[in-house]
N, CA, C and O atoms as a CHARMM CRD file, in Angstrom:
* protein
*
  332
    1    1 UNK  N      0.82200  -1.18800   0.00000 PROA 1      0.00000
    2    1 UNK  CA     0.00000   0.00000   0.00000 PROA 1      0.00000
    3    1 UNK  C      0.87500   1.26300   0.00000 PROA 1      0.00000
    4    1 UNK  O      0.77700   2.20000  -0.79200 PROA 1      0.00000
    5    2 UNK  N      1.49500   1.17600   0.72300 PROA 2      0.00000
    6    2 UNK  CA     2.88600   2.55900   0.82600 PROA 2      0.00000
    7    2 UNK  C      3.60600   2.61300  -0.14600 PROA 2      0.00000
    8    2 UNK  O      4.03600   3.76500  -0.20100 PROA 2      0.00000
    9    3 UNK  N      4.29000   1.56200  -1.58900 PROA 3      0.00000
   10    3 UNK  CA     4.64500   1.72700  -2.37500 PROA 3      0.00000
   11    3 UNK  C      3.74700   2.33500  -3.21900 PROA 3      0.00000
   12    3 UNK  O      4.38900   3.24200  -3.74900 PROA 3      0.00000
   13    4 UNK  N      2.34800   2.34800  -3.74800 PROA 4      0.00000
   14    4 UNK  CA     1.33000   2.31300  -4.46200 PROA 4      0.00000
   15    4 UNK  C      1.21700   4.29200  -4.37500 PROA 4      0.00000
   16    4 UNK  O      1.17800   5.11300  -5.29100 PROA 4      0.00000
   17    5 UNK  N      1.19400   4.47600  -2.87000 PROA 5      0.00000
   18    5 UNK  CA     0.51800   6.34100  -2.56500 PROA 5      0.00000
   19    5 UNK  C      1.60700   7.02900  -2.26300 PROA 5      0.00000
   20    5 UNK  O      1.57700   8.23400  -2.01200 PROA 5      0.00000
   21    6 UNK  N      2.73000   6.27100  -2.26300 PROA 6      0.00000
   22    6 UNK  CA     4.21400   7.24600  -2.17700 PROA 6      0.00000
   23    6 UNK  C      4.97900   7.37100  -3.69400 PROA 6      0.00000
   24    6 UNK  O      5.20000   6.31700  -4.28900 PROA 6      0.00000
   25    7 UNK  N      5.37700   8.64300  -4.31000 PROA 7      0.00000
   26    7 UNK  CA     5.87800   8.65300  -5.81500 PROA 7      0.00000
   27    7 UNK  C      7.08400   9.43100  -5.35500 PROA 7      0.00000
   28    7 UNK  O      8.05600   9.04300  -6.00300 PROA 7      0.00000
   29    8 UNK  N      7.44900  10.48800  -4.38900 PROA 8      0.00000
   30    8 UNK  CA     8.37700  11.09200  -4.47700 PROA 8      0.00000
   31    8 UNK  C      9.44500  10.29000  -2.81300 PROA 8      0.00000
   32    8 UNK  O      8.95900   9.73600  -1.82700 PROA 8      0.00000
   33    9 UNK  N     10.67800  10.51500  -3.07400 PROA 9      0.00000
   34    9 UNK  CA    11.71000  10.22300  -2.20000 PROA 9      0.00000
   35    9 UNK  C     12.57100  11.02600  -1.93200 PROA 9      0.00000
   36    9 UNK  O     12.85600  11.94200  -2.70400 PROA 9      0.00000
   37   10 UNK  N     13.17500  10.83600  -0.74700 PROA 10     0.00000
   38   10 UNK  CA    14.00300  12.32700  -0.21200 PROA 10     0.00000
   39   10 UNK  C     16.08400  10.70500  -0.50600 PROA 10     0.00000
   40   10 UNK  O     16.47900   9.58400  -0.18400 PROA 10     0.00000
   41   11 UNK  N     16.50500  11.98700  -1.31300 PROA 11     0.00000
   42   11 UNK  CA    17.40400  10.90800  -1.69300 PROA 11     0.00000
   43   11 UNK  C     17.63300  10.58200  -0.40900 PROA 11     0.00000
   44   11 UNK  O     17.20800  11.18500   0.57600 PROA 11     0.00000
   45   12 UNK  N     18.48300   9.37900  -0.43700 PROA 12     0.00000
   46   12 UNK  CA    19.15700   7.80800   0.17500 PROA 12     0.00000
   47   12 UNK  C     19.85100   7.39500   0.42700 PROA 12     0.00000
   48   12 UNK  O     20.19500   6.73300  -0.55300 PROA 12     0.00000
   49   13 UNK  N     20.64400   7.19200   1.36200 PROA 13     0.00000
   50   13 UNK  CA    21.89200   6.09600   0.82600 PROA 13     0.00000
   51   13 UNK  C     21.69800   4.57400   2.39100 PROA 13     0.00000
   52   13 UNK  O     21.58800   4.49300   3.61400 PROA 13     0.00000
   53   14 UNK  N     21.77500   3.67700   1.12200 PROA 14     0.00000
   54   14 UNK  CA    21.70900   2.85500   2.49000 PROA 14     0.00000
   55   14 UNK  C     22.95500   2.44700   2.68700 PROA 14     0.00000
   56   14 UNK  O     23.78800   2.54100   1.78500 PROA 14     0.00000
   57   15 UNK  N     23.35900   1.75500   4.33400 PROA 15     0.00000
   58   15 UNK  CA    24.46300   1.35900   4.50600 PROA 15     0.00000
   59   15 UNK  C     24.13300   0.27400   5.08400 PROA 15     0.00000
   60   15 UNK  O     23.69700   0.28000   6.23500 PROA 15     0.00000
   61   16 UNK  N     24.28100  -0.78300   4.40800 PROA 16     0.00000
   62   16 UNK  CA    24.12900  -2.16800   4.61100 PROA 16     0.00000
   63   16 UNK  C     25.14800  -3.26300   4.54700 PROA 16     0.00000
   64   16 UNK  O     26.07900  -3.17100   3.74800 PROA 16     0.00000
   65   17 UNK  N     24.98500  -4.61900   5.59500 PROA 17     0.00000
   66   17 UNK  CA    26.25400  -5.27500   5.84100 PROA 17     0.00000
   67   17 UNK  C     25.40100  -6.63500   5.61300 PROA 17     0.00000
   68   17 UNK  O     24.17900  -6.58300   5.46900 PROA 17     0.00000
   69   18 UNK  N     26.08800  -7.80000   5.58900 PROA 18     0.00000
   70   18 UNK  CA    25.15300  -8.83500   5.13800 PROA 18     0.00000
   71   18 UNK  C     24.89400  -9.68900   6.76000 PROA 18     0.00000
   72   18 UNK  O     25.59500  -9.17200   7.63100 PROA 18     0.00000
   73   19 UNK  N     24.37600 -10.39500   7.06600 PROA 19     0.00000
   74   19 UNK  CA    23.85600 -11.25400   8.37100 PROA 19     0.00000
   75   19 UNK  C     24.48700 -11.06700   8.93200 PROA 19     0.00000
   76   19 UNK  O     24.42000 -10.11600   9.71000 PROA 19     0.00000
   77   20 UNK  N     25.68800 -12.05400   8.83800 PROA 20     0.00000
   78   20 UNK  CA    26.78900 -12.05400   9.80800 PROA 20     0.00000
   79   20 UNK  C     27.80800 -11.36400  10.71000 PROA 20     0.00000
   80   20 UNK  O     28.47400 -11.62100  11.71300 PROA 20     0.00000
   81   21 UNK  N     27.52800 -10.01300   9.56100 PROA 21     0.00000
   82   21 UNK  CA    28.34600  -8.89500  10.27900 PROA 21     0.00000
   83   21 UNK  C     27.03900  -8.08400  10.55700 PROA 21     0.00000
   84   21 UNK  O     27.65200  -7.06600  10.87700 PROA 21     0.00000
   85   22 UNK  N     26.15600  -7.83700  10.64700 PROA 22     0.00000
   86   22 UNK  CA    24.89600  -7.51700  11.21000 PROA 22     0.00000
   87   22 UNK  C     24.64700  -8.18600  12.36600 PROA 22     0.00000
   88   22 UNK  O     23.97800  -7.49800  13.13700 PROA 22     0.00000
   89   23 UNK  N     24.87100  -9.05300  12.70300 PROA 23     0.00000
   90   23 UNK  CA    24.54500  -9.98400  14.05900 PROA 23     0.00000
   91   23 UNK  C     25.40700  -9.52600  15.06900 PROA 23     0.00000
   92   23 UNK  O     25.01600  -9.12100  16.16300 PROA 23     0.00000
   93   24 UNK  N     26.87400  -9.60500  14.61800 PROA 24     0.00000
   94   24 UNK  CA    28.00800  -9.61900  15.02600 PROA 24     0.00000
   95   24 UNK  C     28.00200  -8.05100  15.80500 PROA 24     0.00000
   96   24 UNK  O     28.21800  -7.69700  16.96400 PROA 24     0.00000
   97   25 UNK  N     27.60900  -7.25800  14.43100 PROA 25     0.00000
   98   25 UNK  CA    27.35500  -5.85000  15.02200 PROA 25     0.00000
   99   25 UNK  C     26.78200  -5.49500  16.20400 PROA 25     0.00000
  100   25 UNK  O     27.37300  -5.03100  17.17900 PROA 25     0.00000
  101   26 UNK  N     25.35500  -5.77400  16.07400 PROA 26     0.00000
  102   26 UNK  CA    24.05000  -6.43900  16.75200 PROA 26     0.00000
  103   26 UNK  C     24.75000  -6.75400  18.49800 PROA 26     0.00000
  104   26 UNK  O     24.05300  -6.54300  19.49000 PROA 26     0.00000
  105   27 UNK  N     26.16300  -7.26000  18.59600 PROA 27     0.00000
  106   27 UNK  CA    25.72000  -7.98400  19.86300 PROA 27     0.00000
  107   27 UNK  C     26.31400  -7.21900  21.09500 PROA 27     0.00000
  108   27 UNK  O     26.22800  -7.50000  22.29100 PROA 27     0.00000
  109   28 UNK  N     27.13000  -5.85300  20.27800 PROA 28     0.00000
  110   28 UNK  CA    27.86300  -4.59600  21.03800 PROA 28     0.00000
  111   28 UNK  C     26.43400  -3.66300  21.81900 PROA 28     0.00000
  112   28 UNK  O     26.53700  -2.72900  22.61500 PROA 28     0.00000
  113   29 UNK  N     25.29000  -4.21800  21.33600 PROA 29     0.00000
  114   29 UNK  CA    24.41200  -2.93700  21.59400 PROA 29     0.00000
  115   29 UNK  C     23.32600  -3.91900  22.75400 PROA 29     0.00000
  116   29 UNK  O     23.34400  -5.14800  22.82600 PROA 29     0.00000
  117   30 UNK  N     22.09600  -2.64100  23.89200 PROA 30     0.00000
  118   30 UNK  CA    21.83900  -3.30300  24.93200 PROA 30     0.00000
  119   30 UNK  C     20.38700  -3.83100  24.29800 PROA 30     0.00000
  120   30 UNK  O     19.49600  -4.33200  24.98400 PROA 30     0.00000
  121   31 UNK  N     20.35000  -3.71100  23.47600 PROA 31     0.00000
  122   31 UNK  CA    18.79300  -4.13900  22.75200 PROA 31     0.00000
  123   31 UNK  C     18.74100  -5.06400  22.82900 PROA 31     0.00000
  124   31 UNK  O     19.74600  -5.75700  22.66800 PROA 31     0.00000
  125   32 UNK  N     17.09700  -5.78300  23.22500 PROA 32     0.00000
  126   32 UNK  CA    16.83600  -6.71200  22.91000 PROA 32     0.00000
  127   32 UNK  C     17.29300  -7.76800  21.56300 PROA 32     0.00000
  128   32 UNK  O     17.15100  -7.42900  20.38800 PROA 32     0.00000
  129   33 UNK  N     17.82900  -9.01600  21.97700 PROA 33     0.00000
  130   33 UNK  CA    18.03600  -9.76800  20.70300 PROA 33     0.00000
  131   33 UNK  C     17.00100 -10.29400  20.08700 PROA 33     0.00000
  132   33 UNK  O     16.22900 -11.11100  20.58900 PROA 33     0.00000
  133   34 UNK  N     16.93900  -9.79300  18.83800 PROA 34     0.00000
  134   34 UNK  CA    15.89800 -10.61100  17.86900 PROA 34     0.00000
  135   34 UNK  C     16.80300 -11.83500  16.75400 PROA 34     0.00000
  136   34 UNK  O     17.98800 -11.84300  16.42200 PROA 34     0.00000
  137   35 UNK  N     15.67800 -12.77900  16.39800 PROA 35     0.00000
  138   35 UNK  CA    15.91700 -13.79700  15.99800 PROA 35     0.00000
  139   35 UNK  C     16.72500 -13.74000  14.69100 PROA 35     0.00000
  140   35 UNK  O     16.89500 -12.59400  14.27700 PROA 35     0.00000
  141   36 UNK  N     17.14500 -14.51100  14.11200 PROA 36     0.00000
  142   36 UNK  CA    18.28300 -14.68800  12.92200 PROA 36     0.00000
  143   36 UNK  C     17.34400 -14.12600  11.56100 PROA 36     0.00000
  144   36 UNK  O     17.72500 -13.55200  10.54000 PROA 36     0.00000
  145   37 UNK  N     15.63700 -14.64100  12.09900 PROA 37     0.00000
  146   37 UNK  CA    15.14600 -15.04800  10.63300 PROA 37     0.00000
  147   37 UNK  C     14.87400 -13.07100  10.72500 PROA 37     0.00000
  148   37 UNK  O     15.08900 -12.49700   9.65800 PROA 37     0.00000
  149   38 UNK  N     14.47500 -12.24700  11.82900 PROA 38     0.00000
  150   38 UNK  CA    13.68600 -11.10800  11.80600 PROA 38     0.00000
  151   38 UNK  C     14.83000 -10.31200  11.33300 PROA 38     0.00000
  152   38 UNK  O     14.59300  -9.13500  11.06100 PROA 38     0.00000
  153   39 UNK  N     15.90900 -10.70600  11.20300 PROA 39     0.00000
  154   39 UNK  CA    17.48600  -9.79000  10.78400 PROA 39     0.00000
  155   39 UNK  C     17.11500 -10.30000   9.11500 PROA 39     0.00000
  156   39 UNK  O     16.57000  -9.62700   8.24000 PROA 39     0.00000
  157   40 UNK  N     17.36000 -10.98700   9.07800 PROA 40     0.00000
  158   40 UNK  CA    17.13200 -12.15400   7.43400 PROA 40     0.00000
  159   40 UNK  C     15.91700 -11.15800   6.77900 PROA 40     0.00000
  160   40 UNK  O     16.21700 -10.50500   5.78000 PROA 40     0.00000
  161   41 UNK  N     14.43900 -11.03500   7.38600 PROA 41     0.00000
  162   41 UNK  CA    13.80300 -10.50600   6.91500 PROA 41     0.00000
  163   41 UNK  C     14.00200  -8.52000   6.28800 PROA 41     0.00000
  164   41 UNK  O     13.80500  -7.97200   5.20300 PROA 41     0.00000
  165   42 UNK  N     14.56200  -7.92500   7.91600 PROA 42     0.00000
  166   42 UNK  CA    14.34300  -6.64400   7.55500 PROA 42     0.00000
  167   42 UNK  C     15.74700  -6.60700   6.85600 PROA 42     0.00000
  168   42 UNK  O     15.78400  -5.39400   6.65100 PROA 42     0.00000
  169   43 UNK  N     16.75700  -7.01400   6.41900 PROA 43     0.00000
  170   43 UNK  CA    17.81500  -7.04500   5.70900 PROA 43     0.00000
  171   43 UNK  C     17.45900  -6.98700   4.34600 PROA 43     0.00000
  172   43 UNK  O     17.96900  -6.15600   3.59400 PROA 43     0.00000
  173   44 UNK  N     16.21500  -8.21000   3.79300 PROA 44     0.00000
  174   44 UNK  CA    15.73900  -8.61100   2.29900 PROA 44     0.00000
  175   44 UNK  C     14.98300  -6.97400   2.36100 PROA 44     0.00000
  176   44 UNK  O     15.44000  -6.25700   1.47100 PROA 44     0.00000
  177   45 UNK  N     14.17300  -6.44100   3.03900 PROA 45     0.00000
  178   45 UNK  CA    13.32500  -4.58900   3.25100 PROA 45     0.00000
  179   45 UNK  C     13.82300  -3.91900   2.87900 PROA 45     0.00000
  180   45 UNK  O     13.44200  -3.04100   2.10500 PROA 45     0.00000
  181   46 UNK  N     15.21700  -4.16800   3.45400 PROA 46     0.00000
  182   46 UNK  CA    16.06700  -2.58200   3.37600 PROA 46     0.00000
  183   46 UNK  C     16.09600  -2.66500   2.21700 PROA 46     0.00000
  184   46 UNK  O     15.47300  -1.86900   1.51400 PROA 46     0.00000
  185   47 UNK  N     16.88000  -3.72300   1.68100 PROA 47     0.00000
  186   47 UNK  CA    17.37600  -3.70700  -0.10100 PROA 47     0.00000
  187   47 UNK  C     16.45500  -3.86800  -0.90400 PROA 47     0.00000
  188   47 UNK  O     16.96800  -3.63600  -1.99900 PROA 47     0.00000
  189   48 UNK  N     15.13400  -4.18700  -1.09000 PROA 48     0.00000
  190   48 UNK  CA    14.27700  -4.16800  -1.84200 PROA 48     0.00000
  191   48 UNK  C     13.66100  -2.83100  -1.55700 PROA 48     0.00000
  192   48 UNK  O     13.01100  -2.49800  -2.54800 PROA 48     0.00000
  193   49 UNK  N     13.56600  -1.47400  -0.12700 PROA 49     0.00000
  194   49 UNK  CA    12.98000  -0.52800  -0.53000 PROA 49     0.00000
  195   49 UNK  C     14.27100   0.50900  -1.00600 PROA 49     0.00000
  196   49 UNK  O     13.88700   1.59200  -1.44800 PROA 49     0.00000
  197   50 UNK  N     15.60300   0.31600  -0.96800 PROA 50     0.00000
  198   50 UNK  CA    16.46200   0.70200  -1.68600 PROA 50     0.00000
  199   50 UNK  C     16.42000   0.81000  -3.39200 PROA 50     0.00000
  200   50 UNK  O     16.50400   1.81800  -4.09400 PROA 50     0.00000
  201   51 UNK  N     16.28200  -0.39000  -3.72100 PROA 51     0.00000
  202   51 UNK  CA    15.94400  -0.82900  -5.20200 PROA 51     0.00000
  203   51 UNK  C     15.05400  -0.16700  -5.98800 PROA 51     0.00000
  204   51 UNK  O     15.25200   0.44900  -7.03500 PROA 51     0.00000
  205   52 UNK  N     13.71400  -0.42200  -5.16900 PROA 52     0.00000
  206   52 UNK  CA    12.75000   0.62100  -5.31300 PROA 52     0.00000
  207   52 UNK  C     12.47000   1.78600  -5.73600 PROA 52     0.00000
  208   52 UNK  O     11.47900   2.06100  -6.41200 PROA 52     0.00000
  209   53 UNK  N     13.91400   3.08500  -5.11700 PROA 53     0.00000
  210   53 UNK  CA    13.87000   3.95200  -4.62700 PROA 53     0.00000
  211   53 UNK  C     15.40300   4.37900  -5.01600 PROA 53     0.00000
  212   53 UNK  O     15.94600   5.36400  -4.51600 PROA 53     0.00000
  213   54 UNK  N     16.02100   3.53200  -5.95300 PROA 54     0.00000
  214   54 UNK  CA    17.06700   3.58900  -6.69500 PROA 54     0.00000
  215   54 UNK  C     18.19500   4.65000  -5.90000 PROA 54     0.00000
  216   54 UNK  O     18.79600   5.58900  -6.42200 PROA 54     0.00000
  217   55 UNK  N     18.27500   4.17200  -4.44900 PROA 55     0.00000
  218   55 UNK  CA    18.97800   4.48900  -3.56000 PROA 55     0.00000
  219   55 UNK  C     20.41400   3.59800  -3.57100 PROA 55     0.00000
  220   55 UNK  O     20.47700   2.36900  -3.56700 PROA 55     0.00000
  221   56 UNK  N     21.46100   4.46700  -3.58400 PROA 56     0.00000
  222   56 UNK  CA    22.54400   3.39100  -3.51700 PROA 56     0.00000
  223   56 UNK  C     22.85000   2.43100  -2.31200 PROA 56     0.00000
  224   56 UNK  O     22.40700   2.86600  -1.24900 PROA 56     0.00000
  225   57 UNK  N     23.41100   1.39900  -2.23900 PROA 57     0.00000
  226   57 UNK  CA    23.72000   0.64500  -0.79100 PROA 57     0.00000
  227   57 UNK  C     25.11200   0.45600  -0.84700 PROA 57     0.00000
  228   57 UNK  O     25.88400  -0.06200  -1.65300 PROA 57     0.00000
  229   58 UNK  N     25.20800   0.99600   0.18500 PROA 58     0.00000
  230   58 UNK  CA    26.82600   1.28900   0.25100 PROA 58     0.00000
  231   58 UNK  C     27.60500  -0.03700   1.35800 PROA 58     0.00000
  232   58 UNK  O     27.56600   0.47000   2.47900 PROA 58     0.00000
  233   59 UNK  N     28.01300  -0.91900   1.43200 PROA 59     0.00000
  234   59 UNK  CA    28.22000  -2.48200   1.47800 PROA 59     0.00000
  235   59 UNK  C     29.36400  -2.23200   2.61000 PROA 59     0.00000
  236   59 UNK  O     30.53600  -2.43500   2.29300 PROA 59     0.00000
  237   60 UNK  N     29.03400  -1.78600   3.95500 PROA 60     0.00000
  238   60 UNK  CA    29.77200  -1.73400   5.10400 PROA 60     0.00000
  239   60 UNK  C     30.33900  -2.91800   5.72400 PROA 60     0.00000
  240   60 UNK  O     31.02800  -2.91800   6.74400 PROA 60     0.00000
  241   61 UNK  N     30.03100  -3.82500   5.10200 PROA 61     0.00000
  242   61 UNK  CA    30.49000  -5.37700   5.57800 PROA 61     0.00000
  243   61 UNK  C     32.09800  -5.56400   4.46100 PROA 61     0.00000
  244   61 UNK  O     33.15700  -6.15300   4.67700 PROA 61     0.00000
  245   62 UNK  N     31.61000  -4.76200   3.28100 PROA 62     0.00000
  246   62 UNK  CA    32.65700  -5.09300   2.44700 PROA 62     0.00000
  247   62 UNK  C     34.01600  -3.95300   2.24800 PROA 62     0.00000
  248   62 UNK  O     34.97200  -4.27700   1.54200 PROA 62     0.00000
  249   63 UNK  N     33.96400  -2.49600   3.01000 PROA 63     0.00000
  250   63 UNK  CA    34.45000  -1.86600   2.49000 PROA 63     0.00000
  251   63 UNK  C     34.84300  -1.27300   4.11500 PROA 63     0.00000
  252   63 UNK  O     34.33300  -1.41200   5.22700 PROA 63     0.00000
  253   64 UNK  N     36.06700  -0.52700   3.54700 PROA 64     0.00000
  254   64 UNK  CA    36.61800   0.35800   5.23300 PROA 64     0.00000
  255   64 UNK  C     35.50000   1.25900   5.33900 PROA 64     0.00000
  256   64 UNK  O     34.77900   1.33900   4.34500 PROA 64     0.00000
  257   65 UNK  N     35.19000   2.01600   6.44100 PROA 65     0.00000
  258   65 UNK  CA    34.65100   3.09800   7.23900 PROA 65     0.00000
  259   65 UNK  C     35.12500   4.03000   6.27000 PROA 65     0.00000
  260   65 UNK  O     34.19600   4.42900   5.56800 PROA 65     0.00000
  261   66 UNK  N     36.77300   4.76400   5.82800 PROA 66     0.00000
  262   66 UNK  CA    36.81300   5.38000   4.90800 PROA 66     0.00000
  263   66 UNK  C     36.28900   5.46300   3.57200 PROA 66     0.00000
  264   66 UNK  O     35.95400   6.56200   3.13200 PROA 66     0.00000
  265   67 UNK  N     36.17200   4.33400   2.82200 PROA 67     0.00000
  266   67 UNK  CA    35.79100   4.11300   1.66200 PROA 67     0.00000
  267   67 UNK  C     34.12800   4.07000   1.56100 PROA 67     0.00000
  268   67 UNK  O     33.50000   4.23300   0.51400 PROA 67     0.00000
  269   68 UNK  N     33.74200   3.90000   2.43800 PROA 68     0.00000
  270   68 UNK  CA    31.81800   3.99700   2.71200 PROA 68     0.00000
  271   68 UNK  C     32.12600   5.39500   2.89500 PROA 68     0.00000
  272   68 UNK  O     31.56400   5.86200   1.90500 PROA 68     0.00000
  273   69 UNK  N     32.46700   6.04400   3.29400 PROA 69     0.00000
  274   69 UNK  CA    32.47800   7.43800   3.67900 PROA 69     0.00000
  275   69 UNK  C     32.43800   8.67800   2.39000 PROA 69     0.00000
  276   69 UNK  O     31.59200   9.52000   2.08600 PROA 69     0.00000
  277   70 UNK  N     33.97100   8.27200   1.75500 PROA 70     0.00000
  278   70 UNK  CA    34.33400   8.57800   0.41800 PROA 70     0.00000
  279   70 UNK  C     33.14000   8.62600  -0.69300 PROA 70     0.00000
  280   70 UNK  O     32.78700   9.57400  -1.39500 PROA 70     0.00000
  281   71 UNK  N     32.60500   7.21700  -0.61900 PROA 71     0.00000
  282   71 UNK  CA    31.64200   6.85300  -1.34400 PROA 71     0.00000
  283   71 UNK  C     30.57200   7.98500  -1.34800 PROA 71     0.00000
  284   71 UNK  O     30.30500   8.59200  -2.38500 PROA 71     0.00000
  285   72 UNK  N     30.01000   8.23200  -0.24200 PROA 72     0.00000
  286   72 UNK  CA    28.54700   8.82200   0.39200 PROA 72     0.00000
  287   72 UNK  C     28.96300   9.60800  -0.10900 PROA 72     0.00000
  288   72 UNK  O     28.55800   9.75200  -1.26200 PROA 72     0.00000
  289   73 UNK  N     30.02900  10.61900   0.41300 PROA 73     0.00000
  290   73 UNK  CA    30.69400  12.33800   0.15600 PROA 73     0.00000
  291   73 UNK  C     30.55200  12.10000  -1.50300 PROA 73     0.00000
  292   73 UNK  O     29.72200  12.90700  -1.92000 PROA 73     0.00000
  293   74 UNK  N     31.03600  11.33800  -2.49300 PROA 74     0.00000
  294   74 UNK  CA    30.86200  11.21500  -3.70600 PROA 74     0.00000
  295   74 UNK  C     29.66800  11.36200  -3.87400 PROA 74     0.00000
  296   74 UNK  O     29.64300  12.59100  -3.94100 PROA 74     0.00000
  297   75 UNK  N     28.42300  10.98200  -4.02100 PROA 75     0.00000
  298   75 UNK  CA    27.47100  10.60900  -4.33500 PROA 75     0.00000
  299   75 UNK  C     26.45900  11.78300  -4.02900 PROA 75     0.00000
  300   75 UNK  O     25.42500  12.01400  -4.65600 PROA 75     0.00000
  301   76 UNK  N     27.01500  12.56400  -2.81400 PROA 76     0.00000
  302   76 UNK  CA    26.18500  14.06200  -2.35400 PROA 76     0.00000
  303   76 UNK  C     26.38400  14.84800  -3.27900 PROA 76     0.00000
  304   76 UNK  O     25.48200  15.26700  -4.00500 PROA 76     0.00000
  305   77 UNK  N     28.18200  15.31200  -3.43200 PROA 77     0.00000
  306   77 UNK  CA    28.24800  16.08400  -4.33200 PROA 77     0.00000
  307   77 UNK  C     27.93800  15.81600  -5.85700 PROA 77     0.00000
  308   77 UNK  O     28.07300  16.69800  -6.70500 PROA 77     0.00000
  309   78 UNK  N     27.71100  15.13400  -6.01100 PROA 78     0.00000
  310   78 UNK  CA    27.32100  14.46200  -7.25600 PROA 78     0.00000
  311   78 UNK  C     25.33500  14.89700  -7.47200 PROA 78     0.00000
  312   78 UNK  O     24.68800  15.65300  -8.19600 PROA 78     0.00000
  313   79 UNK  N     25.05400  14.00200  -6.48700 PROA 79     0.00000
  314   79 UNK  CA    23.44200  14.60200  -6.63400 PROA 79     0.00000
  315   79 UNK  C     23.15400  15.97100  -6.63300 PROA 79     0.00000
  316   79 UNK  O     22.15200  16.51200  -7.10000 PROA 79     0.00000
  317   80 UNK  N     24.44500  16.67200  -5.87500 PROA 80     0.00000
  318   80 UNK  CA    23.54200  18.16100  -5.65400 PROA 80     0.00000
  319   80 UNK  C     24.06800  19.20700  -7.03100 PROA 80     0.00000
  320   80 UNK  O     23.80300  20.40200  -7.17000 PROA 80     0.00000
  321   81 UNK  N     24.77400  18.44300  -7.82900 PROA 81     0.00000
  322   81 UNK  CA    25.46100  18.83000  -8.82600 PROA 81     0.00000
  323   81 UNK  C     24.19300  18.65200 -10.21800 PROA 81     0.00000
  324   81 UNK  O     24.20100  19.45900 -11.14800 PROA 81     0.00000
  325   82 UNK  N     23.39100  17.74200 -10.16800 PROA 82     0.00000
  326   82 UNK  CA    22.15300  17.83700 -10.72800 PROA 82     0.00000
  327   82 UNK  C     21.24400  18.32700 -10.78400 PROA 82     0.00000
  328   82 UNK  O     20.48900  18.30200 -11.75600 PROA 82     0.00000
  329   83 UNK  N     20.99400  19.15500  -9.31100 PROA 83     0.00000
  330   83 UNK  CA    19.75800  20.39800  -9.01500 PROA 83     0.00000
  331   83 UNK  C     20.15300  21.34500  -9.74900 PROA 83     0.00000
  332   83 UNK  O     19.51800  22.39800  -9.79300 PROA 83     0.00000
């Protein structure tokens, strides 16, 4: 229903890591632990309302803190270079 009555997006960038380093992440913090599959699920969300929404995902599992960083700073000046 929210894909259907939403047309405009405030740009994006996601920063996404895959399970394992999501879990791993996950176990520094005092939050409640949720299950493997509810990580599994909102993980498949993020990247399908990314896709969607032709938001980049910037792959923090795969890349230094600098280079996700670099990336983003690229991608700002870049978008705002299109207005």
């Amino acid at each position: 229903m929210f894909f259907a009555r939403w047309q405009r997006w405030i740009p994006t960038a996601l920063c996404w890591a895959d399970l394992p380093t999501t879990v791993r992440r996950l176990e520094h913090r005092t939050e409640p632990e949720q299950t493997i599959a509810t990580h599994q699920q909102y993980l498949a969300k993020y990247l399908k309302i990314a896709k969607h929404s032709a938001s980049p995902v910037i792959r923090t599992d795969l890349y230094s803190e600098q280079s996700c960083l670099k990336f983003l700073l690229k991608w700002i000046n870049d978008s705002t270079r299109k207005e």
